[in-house]
C-alpha positions as CSV (number, residue, x, y, z in Angstrom):
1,X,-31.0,43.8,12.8
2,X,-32.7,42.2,9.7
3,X,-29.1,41.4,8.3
4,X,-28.3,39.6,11.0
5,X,-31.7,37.6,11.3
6,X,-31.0,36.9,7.4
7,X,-27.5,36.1,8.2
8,X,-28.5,33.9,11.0
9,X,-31.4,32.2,9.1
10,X,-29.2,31.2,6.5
11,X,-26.9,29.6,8.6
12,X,-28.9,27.2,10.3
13,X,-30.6,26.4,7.1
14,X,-27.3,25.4,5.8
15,X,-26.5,23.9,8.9
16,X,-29.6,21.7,8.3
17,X,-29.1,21.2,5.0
18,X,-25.6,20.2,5.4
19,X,-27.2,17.4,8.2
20,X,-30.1,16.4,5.8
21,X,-27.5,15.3,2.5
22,X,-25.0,13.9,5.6
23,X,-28.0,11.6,6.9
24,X,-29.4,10.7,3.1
25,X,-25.6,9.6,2.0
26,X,-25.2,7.9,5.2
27,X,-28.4,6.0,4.7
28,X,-27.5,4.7,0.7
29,X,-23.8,3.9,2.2
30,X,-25.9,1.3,4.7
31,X,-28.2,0.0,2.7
32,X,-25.7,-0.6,-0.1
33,X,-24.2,-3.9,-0.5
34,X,-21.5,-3.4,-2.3
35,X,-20.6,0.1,-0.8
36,X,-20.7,-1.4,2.5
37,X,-18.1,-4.4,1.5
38,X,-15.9,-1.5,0.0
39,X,-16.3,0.6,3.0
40,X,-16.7,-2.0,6.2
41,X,-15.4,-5.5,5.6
42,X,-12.5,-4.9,2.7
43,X,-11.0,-2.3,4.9
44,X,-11.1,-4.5,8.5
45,X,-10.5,-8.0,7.0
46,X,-8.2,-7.5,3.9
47,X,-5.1,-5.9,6.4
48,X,-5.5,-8.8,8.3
49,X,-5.3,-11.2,5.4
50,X,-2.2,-9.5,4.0
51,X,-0.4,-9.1,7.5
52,X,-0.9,-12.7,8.6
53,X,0.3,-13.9,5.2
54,X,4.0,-12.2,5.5
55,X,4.0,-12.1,9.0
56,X,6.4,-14.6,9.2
57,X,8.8,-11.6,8.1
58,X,11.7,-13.8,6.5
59,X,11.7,-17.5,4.6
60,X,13.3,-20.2,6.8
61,X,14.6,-23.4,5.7
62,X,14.7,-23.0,2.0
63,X,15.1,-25.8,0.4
64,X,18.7,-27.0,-2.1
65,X,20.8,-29.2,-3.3
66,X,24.6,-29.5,-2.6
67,X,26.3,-31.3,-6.2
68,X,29.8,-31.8,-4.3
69,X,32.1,-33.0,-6.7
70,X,35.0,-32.7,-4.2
71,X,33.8,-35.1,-1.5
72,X,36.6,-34.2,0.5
73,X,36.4,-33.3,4.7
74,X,36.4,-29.3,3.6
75,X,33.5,-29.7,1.5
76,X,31.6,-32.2,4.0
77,X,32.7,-29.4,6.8
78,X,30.8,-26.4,4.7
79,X,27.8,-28.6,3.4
80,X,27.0,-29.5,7.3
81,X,27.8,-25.8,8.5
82,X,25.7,-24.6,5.1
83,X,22.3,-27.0,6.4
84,X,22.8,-26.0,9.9
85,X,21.7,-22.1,9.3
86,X,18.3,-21.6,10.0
87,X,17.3,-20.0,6.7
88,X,18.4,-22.9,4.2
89,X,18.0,-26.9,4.2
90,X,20.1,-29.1,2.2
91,X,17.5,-31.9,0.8
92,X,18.9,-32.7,-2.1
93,X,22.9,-34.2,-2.4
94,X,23.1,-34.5,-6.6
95,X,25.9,-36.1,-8.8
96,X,26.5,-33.4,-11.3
97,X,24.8,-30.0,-12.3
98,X,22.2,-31.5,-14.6
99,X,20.3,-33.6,-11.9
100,X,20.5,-30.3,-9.7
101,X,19.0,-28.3,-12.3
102,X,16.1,-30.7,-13.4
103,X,15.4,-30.4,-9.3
104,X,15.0,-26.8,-9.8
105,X,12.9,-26.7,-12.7
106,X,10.6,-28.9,-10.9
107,X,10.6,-26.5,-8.2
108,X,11.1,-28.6,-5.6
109,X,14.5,-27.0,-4.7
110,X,15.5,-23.0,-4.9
111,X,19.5,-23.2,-5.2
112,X,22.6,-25.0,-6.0
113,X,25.6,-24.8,-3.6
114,X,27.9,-26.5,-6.5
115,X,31.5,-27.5,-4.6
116,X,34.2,-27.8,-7.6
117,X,36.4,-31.2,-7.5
118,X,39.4,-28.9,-7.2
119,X,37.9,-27.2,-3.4
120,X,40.4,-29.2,-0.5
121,X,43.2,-29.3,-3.7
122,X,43.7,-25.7,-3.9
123,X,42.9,-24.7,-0.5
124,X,45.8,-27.0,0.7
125,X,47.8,-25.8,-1.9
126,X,47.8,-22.5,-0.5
127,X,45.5,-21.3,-3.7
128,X,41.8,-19.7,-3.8
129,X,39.5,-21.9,-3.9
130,X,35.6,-21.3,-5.2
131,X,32.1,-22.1,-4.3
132,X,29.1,-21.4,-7.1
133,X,26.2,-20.5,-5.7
134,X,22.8,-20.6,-8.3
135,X,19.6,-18.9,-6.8
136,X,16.2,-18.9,-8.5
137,X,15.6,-14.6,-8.5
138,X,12.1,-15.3,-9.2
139,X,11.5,-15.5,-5.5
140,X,13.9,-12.9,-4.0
141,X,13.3,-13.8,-0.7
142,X,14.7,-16.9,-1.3
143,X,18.0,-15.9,-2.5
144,X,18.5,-14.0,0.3
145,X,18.5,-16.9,2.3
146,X,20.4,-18.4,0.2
147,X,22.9,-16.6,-0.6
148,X,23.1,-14.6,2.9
149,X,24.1,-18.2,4.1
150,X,26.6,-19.3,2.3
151,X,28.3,-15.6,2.4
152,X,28.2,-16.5,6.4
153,X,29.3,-20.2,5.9
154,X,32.3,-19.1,3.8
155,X,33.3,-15.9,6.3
156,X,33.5,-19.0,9.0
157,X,35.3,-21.3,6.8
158,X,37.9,-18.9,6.2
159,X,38.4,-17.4,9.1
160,X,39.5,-20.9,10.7
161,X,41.8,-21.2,7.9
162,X,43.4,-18.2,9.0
163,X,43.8,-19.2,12.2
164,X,45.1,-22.6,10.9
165,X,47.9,-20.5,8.8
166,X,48.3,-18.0,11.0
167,X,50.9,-19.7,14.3
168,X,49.4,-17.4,16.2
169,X,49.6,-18.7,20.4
170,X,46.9,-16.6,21.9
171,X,43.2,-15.9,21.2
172,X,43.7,-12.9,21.1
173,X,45.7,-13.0,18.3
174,X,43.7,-15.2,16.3
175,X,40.8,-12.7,17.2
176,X,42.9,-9.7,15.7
177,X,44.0,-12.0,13.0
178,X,40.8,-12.8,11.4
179,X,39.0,-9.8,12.3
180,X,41.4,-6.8,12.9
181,X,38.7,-4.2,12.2
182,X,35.4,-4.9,14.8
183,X,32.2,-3.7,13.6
184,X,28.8,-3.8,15.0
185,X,25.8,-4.2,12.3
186,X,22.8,-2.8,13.9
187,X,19.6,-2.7,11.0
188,X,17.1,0.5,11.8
189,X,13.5,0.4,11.6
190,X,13.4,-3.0,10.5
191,X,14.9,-4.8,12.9
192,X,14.0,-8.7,11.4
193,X,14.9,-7.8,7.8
194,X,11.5,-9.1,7.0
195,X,9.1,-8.4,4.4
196,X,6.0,-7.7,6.3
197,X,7.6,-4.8,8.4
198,X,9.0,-3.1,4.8
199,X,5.7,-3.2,3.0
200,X,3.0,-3.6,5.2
201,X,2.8,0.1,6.4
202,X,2.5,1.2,2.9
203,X,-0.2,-1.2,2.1
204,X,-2.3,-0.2,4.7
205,X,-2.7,3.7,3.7
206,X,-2.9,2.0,0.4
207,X,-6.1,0.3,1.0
208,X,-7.6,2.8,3.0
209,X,-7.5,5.2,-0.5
210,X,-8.8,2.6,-2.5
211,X,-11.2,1.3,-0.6
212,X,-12.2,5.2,-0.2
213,X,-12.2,5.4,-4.3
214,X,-14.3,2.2,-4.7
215,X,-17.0,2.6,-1.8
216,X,-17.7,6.4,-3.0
217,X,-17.6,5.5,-7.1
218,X,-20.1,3.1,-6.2
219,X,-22.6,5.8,-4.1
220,X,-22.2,7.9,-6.6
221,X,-22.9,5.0,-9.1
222,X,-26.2,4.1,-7.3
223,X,-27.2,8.1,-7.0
224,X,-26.9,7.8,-10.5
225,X,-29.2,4.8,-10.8
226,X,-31.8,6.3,-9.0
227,X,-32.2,9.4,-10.9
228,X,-34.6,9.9,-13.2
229,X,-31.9,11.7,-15.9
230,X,-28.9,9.8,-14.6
231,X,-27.2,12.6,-12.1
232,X,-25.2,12.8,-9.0
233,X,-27.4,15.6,-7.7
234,X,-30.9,14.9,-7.2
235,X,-33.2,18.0,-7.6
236,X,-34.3,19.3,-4.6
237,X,-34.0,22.1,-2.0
238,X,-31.7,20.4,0.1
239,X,-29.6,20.3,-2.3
240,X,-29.1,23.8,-3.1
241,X,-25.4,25.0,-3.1
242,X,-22.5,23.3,-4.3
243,X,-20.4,24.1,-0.4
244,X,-23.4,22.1,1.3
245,X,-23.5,19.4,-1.0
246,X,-19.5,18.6,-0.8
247,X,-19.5,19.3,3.3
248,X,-22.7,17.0,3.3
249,X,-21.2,14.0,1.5
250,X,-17.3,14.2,2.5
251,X,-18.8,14.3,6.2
252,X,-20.2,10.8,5.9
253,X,-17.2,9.8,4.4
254,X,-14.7,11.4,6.5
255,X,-16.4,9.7,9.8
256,X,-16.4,6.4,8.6
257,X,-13.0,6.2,7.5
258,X,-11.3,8.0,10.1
259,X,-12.5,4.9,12.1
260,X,-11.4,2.7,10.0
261,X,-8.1,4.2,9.8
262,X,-7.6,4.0,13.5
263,X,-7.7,0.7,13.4
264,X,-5.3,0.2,10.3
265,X,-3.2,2.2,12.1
266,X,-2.8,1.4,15.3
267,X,-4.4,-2.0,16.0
268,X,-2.7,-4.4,13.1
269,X,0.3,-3.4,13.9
270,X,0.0,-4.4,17.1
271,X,-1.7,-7.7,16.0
272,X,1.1,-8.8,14.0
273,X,4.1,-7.2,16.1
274,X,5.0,-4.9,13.3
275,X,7.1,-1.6,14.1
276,X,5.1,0.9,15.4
277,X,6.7,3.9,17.3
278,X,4.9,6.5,16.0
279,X,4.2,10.1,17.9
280,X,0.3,10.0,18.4
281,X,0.2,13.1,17.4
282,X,2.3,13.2,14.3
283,X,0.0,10.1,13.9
284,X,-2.9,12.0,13.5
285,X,-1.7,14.7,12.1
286,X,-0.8,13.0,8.8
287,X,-3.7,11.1,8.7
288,X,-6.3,13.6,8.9
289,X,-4.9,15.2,5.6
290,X,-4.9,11.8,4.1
291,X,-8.8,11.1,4.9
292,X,-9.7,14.0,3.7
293,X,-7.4,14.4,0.3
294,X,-8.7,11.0,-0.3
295,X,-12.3,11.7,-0.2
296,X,-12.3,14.8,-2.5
297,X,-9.7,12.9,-4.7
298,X,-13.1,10.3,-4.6
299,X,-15.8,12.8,-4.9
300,X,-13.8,14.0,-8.3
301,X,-13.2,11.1,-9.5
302,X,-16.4,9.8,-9.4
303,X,-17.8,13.1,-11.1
304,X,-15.8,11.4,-14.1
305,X,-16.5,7.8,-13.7
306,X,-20.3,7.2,-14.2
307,X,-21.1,3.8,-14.2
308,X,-20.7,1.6,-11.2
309,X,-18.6,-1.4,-13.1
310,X,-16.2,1.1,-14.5
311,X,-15.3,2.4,-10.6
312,X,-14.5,-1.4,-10.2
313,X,-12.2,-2.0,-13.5
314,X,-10.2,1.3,-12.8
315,X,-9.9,1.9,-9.4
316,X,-8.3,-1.8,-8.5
317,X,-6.0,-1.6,-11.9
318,X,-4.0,1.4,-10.4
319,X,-3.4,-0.6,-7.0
320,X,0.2,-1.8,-8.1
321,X,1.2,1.5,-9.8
322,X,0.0,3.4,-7.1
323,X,2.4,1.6,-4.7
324,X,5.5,1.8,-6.8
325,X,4.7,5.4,-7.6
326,X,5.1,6.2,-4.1
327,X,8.2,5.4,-3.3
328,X,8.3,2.9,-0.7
329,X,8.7,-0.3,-3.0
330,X,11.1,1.1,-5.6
331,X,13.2,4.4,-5.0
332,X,11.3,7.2,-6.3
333,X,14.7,9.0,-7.2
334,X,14.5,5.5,-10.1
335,X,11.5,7.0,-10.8
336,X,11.5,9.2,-14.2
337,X,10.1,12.8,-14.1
338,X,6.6,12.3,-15.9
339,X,5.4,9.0,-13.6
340,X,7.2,11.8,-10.6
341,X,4.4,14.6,-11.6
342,X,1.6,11.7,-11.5
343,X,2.6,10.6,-8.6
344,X,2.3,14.0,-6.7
345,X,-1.3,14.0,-7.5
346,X,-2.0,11.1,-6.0
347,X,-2.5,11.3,-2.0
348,X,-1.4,8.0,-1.6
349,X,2.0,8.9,-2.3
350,X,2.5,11.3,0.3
351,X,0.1,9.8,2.8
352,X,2.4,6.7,2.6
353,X,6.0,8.8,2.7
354,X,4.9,10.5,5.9
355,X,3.5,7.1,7.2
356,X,6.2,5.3,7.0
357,X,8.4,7.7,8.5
358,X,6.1,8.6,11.0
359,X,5.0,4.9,11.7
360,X,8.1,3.2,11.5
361,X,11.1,5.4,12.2
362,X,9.5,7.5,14.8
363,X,9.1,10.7,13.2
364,X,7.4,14.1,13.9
365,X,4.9,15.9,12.1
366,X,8.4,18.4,11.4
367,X,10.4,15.6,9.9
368,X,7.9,14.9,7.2
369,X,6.8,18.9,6.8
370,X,7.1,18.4,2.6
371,X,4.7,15.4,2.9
372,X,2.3,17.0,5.6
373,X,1.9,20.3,3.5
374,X,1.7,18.7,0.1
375,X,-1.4,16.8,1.9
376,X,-3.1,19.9,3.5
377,X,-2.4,21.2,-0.5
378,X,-4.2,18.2,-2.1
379,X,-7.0,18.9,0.3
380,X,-8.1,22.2,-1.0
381,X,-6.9,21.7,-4.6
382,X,-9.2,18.6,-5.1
383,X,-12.0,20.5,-2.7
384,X,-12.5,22.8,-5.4
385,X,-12.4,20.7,-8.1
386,X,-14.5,18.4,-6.6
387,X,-16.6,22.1,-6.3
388,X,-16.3,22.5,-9.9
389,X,-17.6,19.4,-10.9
390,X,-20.2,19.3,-8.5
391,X,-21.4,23.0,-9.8
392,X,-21.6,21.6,-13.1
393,X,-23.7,18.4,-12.1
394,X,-26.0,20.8,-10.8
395,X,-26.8,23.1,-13.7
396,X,-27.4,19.8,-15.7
397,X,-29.8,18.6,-13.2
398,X,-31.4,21.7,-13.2
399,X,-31.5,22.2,-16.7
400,X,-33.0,18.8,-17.3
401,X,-35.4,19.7,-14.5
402,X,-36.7,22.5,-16.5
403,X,-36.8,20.9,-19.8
404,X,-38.6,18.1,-18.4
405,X,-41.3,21.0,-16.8
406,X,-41.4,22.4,-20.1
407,X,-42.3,19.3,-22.4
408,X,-45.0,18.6,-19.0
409,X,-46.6,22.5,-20.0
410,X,-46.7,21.9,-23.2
411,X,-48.2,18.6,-23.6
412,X,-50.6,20.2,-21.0
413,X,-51.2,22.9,-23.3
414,X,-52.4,20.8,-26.4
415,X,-54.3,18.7,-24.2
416,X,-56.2,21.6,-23.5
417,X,-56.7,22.9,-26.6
418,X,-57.3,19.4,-28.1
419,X,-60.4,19.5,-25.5
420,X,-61.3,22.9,-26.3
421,X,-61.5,22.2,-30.3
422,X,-63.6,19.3,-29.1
């Protein structure tokens, strides 16, 4: 019966304990400036920034110039077809390549649809004929549109040239002549070909880590500040056991950001019309793992990280690598083997893998099984690190705790005896 009272007792005194570091953490994350940017407003205002930025998926109405050297009724025929597509505008009409090029350098056009004097000549001469297009790759969304529309142009152009050759009598026949093979293009997942529904998704989980990393290096940052000795744990008998301490503060964490990521989730893209046909359950499925790998993968980190500026300087440079080392901006099969064993310790690459098929190709929590347990794996591999680490903060508290008591008994000590002399 005394076992069990023990038993019993020590439960709900780490029950309370657990409660008491949850409320303390939960009151420095509120009355924290710069935790509560990092935590609250970068999370619910910087998704909406970078969504209504690309939301307009795909560039319209690019601007070139046309240098037709041919001036002939063929060339006027594909310059007017060419300015009539809805993703390029011809504002420019240039004498020779030079004038086109100075155009570009100024930036004021992105291509050069450059018709050779020789175009109507060799098409009438029953020869091939060609059209140079130059694109500026700098932007590549650009010469997509640009060279997407000329490809389309040209497929028109010659298929009424076929006709024209062809005698045939019947539609019919000039149907089968320019196009004896039919074929249906239907894009998945990405319906628009845009930018925003490609790399929006991975963005999101993106800032939800990093936001994570940067509001809990600078808690622990300010824990630090406020100690006497400069450690995470503060001395006292709340804070007595390593399991209570983690539970305490990934609680607070885990609350707020599970919010948040409900409405990363599942209100932007709505917002912005993005693809979003995701199970709710595989939904939450993935993302609980995520949450949580992310705040021990925090907790750890900022174990190593001790001063609040550093968290700042090394969390936001590993954005960008972060998001090409997961895979969803360059093909992680590109990716060589070394940057492929970082990347698998980093939950934003699987968090963003299973969002993405989850999210937008409408998968269950059994299509992205690698990605789900690799999660639940990075959960308990960083809990116990972030156990480790903790373990250790704690015997240097302690021990400093002690030393400090010591120096205070011994200084006592003389002043006792310097009395007694006395």
């Amino acid at each position: 019966m005394e076992k069990s009272e023990r038993l019993l007792y020590r439960i709900k005194e780490g029950i309370f304990d657990v409660g008491y570091i949850w409320k303390k953490e939960m009151v420095s994350v509120l009355r924290d400036e710069g935790v509560l940017i990092f935590f609250i407003l970068v999370p619910l205002f910087y998704p909406i920034l970078y969504s209504w930025a690309y939301n307009n998926e795909v560039a319209r109405d690019v601007p070139v110039a046309i240098v037709d050297q041919s001036r002939s009724s063929m060339s006027r025929q594909f310059a007017r077809s060419y300015d009539a597509t809805s993703d390029v505008a011809v504002k420019y009409y240039c004498n020779d390549l030079e004038e086109a090029k100075r155009l570009m350098g100024k930036q004021e056009i992105y291509g050069i649809v450059l018709i050779p004097s020789d175009f109507s000549t060799n098409l009438n001469r029953m020869e091939q004929s060609t059209i140079s297009i130059y694109c500026n790759m700098g932007f590549l969304l650009y010469y997509k549109a640009i060279y997407q529309s000329a490809m389309m142009v040209t497929s028109e152009l010659n298929k009424h040239i076929q006709i024209s050759l062809s005698g045939n009598y019947t539609d019919r026949e000039d149907e089968i002549t320019t196009q004896p093979l039919a074929f249906e293009e239907v894009p998945l997942y990405n319906s628009s070909g845009g930018y925003g529904n490609f790399i929006i998704p991975g963005v999101l989980m993106l800032v939800l880590q990093q936001t994570l990393l940067l509001g809990i290096g600078l808690a622990a940052g300010t824990a630090r500040e406020h100690n006497r000795y400069q450690h995470l744990v503060p001395v006292s008998r709340h804070y007595n056991g390593i399991f209570r301490i983690v539970f305490g503060k990934s609680l607070c964490y885990t609350m707020v950001y599970l919010v948040l990521a409900a409405f990363e989730v599942l209100v932007i893209p709505h917002m912005f019309n993005f693809v979003h046909i995701a199970n709710p359950y595989a939904l939450l499925g993935i993302m609980v793992p995520f949450i949580l790998a992310c705040v021990f993968f925090g907790m750890f980190a900022s174990c190593i990280i001790r001063y609040r500026e550093n968290v700042l300087l090394i969390i936001v440079f590993t954005s960008v690598p972060f998001l090409f080392l997961s895979g969803v901006s360059w093909p992680s099969s590109s990716i060589p083997g070394f940057w492929k064993g970082v990347a698998n310790l980093i939950p934003s690459t699987f968090g963003i893998r299973a969002f993405v098929r989850v999210n937008s190709m409408g998968a269950n929590l059994s299509d992205v099984r690698t990605e789900y347990v690799a999660m639940w794996t990075q959960v308990v591999f960083y809990f116990f690190l972030t156990c480790i680490v903790y373990r250790h903060q704690i015997i240097l508290a302690r021990k400093h705790a002690i030393d400090r008591m010591e120096e205070i008994k011994a200084t006592m000590h003389k002043s006792v005896k310097k009395n007694a002399e006395l």
